[in-house]
mmCIF file of the N, C-alpha and C atoms, coordinates in Angstrom:
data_MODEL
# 
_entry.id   MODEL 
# 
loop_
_atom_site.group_PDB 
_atom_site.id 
_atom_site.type_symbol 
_atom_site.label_atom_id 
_atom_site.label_alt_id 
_atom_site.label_comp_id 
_atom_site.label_asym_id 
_atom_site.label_entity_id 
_atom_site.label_seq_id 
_atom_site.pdbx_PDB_ins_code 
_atom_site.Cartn_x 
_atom_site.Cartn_y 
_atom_site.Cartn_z 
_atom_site.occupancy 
_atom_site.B_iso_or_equiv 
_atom_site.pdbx_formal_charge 
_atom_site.auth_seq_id 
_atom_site.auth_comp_id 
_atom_site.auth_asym_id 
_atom_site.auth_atom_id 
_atom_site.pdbx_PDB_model_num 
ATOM 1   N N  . UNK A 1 1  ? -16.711 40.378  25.714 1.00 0.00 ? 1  UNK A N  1 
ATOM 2   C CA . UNK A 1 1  ? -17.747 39.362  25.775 1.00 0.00 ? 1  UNK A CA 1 
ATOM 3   C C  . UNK A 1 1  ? -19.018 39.894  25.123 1.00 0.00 ? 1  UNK A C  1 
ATOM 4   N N  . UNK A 1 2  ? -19.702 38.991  24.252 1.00 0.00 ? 2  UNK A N  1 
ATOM 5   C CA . UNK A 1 2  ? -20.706 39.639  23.621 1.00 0.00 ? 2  UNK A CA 1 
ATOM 6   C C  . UNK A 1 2  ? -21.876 39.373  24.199 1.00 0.00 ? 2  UNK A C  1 
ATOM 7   N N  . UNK A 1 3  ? -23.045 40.119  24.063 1.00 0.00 ? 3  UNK A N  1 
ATOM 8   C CA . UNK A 1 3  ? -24.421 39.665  24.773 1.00 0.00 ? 3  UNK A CA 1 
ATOM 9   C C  . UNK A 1 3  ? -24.896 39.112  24.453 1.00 0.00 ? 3  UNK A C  1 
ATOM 10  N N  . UNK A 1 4  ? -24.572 38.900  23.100 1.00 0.00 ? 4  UNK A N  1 
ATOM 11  C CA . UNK A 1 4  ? -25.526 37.737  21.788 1.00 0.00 ? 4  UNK A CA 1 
ATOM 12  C C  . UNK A 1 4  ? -24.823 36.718  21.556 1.00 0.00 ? 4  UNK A C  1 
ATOM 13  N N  . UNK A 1 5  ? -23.724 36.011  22.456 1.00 0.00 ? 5  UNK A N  1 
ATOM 14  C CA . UNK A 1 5  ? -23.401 34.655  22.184 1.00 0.00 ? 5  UNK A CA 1 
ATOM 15  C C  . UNK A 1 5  ? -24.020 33.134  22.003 1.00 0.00 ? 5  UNK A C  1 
ATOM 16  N N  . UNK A 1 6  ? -23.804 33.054  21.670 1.00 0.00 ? 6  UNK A N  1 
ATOM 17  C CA . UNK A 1 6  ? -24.747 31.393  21.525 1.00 0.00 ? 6  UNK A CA 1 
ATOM 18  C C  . UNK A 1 6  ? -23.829 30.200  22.380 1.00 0.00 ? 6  UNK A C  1 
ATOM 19  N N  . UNK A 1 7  ? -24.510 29.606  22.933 1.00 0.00 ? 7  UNK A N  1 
ATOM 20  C CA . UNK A 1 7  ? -24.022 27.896  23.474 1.00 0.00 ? 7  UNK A CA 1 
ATOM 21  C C  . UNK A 1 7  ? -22.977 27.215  22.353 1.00 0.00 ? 7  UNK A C  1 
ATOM 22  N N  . UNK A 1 8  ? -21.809 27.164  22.688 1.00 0.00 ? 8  UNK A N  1 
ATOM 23  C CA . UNK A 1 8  ? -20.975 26.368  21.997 1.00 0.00 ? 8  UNK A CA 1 
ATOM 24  C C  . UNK A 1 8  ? -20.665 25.066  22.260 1.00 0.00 ? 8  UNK A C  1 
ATOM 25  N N  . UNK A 1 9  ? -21.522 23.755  21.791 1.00 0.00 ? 9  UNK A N  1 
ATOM 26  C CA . UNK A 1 9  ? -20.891 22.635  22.698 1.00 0.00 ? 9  UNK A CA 1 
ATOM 27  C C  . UNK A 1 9  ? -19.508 22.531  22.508 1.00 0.00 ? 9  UNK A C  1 
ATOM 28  N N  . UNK A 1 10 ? -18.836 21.161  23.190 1.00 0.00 ? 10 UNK A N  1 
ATOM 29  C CA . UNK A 1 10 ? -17.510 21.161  22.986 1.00 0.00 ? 10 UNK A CA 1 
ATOM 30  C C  . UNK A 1 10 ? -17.379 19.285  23.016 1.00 0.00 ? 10 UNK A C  1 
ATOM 31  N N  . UNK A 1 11 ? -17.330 18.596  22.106 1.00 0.00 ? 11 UNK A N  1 
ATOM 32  C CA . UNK A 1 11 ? -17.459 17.429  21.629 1.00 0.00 ? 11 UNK A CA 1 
ATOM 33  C C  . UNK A 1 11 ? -16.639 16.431  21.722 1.00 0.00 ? 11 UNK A C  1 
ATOM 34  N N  . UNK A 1 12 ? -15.838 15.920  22.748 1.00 0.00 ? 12 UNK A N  1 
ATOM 35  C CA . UNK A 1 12 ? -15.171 15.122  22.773 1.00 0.00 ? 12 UNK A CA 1 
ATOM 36  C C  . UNK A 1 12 ? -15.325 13.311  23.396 1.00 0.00 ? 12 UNK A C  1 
ATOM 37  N N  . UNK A 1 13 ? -16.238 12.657  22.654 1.00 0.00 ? 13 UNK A N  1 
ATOM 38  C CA . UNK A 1 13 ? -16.888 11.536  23.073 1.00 0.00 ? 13 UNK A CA 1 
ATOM 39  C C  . UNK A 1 13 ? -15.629 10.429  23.717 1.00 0.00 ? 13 UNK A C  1 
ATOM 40  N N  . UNK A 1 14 ? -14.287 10.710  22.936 1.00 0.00 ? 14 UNK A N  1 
ATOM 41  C CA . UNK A 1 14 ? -13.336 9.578   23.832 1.00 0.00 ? 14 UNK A CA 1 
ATOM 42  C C  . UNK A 1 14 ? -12.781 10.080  24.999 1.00 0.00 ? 14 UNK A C  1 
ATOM 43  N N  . UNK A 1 15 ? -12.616 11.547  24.841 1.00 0.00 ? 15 UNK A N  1 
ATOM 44  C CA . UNK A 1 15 ? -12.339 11.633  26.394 1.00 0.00 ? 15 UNK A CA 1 
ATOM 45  C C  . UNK A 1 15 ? -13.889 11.212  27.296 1.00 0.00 ? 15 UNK A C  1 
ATOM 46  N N  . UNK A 1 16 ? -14.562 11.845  27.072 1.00 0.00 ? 16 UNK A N  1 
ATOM 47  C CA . UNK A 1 16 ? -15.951 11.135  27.961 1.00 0.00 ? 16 UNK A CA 1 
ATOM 48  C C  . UNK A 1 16 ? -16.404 10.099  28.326 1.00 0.00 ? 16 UNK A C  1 
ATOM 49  N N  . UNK A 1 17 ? -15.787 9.105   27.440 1.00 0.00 ? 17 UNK A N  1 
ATOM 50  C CA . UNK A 1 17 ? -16.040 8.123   27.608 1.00 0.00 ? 17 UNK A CA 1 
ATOM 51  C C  . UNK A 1 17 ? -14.803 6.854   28.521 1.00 0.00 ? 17 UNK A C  1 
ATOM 52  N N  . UNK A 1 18 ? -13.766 7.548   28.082 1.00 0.00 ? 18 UNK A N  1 
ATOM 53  C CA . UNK A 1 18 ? -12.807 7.226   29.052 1.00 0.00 ? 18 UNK A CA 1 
ATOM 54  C C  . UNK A 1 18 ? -12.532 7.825   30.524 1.00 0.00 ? 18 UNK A C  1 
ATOM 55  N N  . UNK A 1 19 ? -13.319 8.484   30.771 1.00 0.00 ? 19 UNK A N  1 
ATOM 56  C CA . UNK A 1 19 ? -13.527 9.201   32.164 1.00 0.00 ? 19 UNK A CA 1 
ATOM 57  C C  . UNK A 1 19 ? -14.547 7.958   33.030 1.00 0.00 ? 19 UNK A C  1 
ATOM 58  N N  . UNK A 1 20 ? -15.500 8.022   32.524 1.00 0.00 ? 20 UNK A N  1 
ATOM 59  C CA . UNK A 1 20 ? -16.700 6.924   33.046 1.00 0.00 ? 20 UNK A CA 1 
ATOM 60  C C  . UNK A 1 20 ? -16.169 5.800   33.120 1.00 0.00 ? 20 UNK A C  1 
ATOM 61  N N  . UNK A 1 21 ? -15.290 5.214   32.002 1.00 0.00 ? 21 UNK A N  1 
ATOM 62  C CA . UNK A 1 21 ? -14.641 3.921   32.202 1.00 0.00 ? 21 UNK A CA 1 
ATOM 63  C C  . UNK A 1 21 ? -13.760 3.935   33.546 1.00 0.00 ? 21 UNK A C  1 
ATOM 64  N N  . UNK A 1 22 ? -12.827 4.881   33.792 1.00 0.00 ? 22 UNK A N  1 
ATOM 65  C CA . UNK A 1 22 ? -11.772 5.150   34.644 1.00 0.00 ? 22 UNK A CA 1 
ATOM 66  C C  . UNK A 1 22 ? -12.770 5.101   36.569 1.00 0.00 ? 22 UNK A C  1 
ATOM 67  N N  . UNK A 1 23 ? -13.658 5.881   36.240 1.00 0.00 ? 23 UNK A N  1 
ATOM 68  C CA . UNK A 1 23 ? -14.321 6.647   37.224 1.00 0.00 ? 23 UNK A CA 1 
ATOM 69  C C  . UNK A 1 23 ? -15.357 4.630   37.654 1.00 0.00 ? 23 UNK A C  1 
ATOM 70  N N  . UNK A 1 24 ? -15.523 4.009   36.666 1.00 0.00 ? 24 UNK A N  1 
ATOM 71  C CA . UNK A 1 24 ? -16.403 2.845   36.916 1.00 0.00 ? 24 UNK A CA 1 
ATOM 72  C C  . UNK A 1 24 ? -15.154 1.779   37.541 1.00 0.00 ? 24 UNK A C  1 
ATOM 73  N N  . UNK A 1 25 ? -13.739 1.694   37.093 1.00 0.00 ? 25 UNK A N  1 
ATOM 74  C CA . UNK A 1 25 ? -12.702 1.045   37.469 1.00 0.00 ? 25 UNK A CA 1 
ATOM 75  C C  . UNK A 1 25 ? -12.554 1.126   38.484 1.00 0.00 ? 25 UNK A C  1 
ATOM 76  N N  . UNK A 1 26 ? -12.719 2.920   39.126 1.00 0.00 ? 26 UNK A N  1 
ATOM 77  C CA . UNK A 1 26 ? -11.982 3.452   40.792 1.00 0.00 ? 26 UNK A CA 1 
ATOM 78  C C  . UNK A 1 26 ? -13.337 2.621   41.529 1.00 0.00 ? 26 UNK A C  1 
ATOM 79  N N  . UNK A 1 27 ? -14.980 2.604   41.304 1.00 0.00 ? 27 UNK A N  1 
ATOM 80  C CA . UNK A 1 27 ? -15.775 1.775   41.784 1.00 0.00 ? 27 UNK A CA 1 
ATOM 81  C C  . UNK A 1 27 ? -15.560 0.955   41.939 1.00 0.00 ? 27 UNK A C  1 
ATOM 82  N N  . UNK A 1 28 ? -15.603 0.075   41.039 1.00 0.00 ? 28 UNK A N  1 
ATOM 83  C CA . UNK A 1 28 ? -14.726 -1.619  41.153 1.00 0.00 ? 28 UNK A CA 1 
ATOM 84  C C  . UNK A 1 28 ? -13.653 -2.110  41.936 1.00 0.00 ? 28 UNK A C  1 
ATOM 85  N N  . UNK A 1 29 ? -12.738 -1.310  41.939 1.00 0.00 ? 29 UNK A N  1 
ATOM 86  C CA . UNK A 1 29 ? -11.715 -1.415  43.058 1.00 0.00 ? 29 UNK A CA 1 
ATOM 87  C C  . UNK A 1 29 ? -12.160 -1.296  44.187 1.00 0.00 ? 29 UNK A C  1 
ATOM 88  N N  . UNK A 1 30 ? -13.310 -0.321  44.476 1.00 0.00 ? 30 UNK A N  1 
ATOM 89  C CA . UNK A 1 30 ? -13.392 0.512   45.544 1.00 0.00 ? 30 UNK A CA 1 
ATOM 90  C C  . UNK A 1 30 ? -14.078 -0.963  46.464 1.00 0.00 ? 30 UNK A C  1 
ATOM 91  N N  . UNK A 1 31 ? -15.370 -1.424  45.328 1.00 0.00 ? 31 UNK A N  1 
ATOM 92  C CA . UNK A 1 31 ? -15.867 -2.789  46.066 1.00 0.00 ? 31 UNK A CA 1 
ATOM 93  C C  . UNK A 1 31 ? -15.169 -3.901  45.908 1.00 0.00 ? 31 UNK A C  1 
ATOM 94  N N  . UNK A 1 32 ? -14.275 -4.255  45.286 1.00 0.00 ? 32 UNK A N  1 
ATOM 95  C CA . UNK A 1 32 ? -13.663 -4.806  45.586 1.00 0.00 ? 32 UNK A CA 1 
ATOM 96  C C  . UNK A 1 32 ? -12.364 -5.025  47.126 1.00 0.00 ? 32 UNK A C  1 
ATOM 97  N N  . UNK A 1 33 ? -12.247 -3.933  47.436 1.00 0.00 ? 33 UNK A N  1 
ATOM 98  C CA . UNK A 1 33 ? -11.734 -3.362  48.909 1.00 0.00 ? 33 UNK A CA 1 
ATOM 99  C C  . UNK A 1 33 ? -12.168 -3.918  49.967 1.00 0.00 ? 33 UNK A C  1 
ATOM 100 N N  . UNK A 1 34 ? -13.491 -3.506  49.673 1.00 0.00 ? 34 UNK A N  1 
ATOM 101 C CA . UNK A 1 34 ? -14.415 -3.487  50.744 1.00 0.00 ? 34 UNK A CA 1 
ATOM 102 C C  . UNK A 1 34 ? -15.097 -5.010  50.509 1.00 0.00 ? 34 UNK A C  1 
ATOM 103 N N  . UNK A 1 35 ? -14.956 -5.735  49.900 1.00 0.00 ? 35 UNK A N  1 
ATOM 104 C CA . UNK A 1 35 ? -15.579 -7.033  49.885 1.00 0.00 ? 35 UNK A CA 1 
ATOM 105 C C  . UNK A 1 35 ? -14.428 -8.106  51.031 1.00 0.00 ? 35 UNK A C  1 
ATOM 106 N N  . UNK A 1 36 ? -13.472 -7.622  50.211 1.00 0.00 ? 36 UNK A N  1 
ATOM 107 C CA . UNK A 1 36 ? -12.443 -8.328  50.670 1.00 0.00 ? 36 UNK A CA 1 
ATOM 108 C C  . UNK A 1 36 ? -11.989 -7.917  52.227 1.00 0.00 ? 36 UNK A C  1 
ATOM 109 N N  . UNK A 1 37 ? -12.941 -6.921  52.581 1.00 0.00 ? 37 UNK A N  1 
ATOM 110 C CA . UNK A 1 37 ? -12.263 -6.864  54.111 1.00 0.00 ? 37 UNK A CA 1 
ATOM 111 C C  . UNK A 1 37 ? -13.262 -7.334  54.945 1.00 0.00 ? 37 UNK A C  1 
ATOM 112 N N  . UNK A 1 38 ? -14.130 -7.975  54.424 1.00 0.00 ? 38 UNK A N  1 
ATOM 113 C CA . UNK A 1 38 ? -15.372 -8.815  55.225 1.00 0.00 ? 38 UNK A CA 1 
ATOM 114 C C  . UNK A 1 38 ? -14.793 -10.307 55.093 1.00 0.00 ? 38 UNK A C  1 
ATOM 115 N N  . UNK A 1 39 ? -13.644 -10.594 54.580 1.00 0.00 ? 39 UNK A N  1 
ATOM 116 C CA . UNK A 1 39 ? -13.269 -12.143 54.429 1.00 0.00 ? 39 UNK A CA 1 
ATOM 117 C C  . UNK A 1 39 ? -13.878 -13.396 54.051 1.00 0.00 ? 39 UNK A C  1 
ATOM 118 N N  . UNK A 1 40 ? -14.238 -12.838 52.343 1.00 0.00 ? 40 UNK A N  1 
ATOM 119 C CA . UNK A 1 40 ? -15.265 -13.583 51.449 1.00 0.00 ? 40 UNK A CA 1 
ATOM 120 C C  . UNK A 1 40 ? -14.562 -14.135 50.613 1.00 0.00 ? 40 UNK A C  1 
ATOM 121 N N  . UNK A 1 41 ? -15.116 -15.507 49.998 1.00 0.00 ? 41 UNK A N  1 
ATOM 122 C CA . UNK A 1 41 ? -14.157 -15.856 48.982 1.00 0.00 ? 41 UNK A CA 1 
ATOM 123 C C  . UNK A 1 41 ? -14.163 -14.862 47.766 1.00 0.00 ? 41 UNK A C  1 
ATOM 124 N N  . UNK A 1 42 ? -12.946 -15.689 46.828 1.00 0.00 ? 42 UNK A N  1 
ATOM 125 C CA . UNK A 1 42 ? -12.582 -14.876 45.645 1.00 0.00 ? 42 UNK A CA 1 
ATOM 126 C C  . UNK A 1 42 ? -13.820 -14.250 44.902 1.00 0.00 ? 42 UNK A C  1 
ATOM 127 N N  . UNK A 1 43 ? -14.322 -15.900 44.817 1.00 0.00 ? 43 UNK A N  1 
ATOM 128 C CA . UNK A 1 43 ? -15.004 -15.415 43.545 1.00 0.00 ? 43 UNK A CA 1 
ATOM 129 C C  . UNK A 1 43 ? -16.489 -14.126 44.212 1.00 0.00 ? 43 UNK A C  1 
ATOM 130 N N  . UNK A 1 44 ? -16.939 -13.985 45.675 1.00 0.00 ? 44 UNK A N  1 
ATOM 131 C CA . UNK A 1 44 ? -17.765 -13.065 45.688 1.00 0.00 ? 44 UNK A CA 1 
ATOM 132 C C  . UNK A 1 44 ? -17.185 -11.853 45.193 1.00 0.00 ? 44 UNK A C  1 
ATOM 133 N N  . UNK A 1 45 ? -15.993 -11.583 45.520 1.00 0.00 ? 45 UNK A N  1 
ATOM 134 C CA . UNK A 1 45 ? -15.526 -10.825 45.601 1.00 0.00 ? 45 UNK A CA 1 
ATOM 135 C C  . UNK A 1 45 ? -14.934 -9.754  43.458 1.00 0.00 ? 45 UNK A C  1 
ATOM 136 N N  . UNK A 1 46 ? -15.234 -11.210 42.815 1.00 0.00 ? 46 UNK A N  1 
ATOM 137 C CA . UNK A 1 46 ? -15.210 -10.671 41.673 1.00 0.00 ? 46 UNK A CA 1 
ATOM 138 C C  . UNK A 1 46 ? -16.444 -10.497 41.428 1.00 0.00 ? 46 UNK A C  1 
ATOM 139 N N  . UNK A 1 47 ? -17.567 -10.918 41.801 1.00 0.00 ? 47 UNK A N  1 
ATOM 140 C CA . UNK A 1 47 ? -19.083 -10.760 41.295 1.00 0.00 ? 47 UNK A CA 1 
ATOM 141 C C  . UNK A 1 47 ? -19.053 -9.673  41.996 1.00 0.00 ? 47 UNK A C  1 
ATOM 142 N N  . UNK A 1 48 ? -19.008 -9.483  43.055 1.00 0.00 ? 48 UNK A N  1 
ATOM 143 C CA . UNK A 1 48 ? -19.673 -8.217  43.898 1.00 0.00 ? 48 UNK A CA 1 
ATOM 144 C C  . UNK A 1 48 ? -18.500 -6.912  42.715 1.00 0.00 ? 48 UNK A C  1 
ATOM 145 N N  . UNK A 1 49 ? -17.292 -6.962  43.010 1.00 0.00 ? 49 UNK A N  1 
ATOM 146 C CA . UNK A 1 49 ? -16.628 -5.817  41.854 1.00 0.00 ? 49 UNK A CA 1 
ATOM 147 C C  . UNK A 1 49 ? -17.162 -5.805  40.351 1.00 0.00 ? 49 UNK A C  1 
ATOM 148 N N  . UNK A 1 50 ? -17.103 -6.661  40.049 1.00 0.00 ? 50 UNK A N  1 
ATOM 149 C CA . UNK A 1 50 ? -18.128 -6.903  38.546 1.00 0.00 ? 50 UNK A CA 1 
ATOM 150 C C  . UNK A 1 50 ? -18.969 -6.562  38.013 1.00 0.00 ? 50 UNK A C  1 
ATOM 151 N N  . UNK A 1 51 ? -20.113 -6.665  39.521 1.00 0.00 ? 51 UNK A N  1 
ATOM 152 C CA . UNK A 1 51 ? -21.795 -5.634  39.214 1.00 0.00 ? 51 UNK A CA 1 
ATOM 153 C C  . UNK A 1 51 ? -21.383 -4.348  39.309 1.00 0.00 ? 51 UNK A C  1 
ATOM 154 N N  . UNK A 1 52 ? -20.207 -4.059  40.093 1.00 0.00 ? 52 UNK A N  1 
ATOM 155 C CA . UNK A 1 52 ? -20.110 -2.464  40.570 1.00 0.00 ? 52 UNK A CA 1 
ATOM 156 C C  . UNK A 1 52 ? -19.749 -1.746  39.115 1.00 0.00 ? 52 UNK A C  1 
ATOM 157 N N  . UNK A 1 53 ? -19.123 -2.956  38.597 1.00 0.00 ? 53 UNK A N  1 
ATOM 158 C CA . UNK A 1 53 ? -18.131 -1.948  37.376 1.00 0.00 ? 53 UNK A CA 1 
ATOM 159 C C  . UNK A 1 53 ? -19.349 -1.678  36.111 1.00 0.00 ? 53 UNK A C  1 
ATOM 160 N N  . UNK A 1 54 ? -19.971 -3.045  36.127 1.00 0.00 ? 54 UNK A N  1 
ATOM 161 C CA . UNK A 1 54 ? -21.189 -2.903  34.954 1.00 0.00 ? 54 UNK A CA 1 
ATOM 162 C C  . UNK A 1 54 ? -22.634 -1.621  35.665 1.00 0.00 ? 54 UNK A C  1 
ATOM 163 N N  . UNK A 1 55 ? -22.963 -1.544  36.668 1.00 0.00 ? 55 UNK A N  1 
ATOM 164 C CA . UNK A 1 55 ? -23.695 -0.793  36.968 1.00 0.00 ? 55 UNK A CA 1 
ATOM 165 C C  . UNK A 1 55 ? -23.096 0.255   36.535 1.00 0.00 ? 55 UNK A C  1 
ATOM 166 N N  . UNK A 1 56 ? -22.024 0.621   37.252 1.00 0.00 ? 56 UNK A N  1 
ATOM 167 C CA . UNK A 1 56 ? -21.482 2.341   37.174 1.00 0.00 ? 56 UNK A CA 1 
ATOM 168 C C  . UNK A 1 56 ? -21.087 2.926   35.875 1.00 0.00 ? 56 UNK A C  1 
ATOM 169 N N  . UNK A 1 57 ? -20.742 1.622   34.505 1.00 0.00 ? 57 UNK A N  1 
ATOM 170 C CA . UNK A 1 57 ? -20.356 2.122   33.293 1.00 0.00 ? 57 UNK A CA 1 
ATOM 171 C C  . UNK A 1 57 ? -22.036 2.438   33.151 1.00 0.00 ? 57 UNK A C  1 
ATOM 172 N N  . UNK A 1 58 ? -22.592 1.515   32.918 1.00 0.00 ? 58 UNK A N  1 
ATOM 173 C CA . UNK A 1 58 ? -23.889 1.356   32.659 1.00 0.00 ? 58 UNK A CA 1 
ATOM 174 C C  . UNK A 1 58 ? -24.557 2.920   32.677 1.00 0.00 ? 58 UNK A C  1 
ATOM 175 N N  . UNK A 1 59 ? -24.788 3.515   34.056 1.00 0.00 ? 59 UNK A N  1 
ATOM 176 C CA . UNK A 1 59 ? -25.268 4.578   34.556 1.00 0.00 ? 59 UNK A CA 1 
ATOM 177 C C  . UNK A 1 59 ? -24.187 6.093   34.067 1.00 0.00 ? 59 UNK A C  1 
ATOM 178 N N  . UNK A 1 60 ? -22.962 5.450   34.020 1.00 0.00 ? 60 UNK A N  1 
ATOM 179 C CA . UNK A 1 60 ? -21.994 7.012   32.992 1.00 0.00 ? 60 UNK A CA 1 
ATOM 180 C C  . UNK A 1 60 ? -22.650 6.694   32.042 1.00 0.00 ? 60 UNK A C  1 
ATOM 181 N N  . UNK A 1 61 ? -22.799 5.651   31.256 1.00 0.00 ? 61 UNK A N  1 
ATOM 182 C CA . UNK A 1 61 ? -22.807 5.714   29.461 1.00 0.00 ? 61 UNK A CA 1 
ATOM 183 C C  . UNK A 1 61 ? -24.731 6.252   29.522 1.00 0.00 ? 61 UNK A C  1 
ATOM 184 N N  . UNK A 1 62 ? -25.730 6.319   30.296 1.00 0.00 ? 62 UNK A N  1 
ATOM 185 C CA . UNK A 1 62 ? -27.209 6.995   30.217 1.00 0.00 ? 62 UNK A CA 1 
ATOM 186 C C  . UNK A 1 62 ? -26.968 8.224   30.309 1.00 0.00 ? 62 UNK A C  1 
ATOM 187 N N  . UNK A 1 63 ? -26.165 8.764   31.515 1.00 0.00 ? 63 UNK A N  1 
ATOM 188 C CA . UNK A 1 63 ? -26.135 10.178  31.287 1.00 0.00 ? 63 UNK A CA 1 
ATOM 189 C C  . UNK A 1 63 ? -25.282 10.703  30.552 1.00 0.00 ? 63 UNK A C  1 
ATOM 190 N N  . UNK A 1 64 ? -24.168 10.078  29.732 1.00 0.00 ? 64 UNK A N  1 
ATOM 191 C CA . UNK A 1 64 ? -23.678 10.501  28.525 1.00 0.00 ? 64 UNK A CA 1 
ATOM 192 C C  . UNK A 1 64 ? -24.732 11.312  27.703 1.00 0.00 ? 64 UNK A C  1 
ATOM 193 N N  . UNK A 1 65 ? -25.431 9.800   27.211 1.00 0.00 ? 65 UNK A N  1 
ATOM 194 C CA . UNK A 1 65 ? -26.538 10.028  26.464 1.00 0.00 ? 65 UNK A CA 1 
ATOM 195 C C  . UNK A 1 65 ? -27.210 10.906  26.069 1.00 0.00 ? 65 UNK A C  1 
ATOM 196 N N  . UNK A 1 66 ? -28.039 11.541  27.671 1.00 0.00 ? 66 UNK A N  1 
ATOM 197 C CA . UNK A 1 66 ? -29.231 12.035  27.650 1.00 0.00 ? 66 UNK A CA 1 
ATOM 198 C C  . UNK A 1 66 ? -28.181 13.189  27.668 1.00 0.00 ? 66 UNK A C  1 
ATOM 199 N N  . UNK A 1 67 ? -26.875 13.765  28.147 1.00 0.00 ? 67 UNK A N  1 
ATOM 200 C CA . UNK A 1 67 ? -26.398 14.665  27.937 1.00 0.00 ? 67 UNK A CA 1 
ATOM 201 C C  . UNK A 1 67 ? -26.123 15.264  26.497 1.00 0.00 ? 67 UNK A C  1 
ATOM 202 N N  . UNK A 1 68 ? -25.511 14.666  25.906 1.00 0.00 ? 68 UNK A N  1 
ATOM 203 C CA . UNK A 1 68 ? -25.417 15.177  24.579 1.00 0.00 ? 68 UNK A CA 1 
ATOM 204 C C  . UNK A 1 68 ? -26.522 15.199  23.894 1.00 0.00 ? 68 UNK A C  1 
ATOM 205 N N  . UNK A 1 69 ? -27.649 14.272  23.953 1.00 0.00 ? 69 UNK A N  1 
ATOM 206 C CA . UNK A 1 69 ? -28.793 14.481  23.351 1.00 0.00 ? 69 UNK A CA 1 
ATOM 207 C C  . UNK A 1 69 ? -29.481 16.345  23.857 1.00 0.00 ? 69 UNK A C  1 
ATOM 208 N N  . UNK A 1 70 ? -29.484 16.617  24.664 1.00 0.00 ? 70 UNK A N  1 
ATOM 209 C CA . UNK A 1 70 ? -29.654 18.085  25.213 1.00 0.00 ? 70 UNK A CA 1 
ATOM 210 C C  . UNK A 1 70 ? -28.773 18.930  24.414 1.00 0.00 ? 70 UNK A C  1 
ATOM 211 N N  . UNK A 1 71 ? -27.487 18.675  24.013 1.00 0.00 ? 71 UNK A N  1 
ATOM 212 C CA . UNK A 1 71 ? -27.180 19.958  23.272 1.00 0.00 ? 71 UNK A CA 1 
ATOM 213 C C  . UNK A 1 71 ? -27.023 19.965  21.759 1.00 0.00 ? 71 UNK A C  1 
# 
């Protein structure tokens, strides 16, 4: 190991980006679960999973961002 190494990023934007998608899906399901065990109609139950899925991509794809912008 050398003492003078430098930071190597490691660049793979479709896996990253398919993680957040996956990781925003398991959300969506997750409220979707939980909507449906309060005994709401359908359609809350797709709005309430819907915001979950657009928030949570929403919030992976910023810190994508600001992540790779850092290296």
């Amino acid at each position: 190991m050398s003492t003078h190494s430098t930071h190597q990023a490691c660049h793979h934007p479709a896996r990253d980006i398919t993680i957040v998608a996956l990781v925003s899906g398991v959300v969506s399901l997750g409220t979707a679960v939980t909507t449906m065990a309060f005994d709401v109609s359908a359609l809350a139950t797709l709005t309430g999973s819907g915001g979950a899925f657009i928030a949570a991509i929403s919030a992976g794809m910023n810190v994508l961002n600001h992540v790779k912008r850092d290296v």
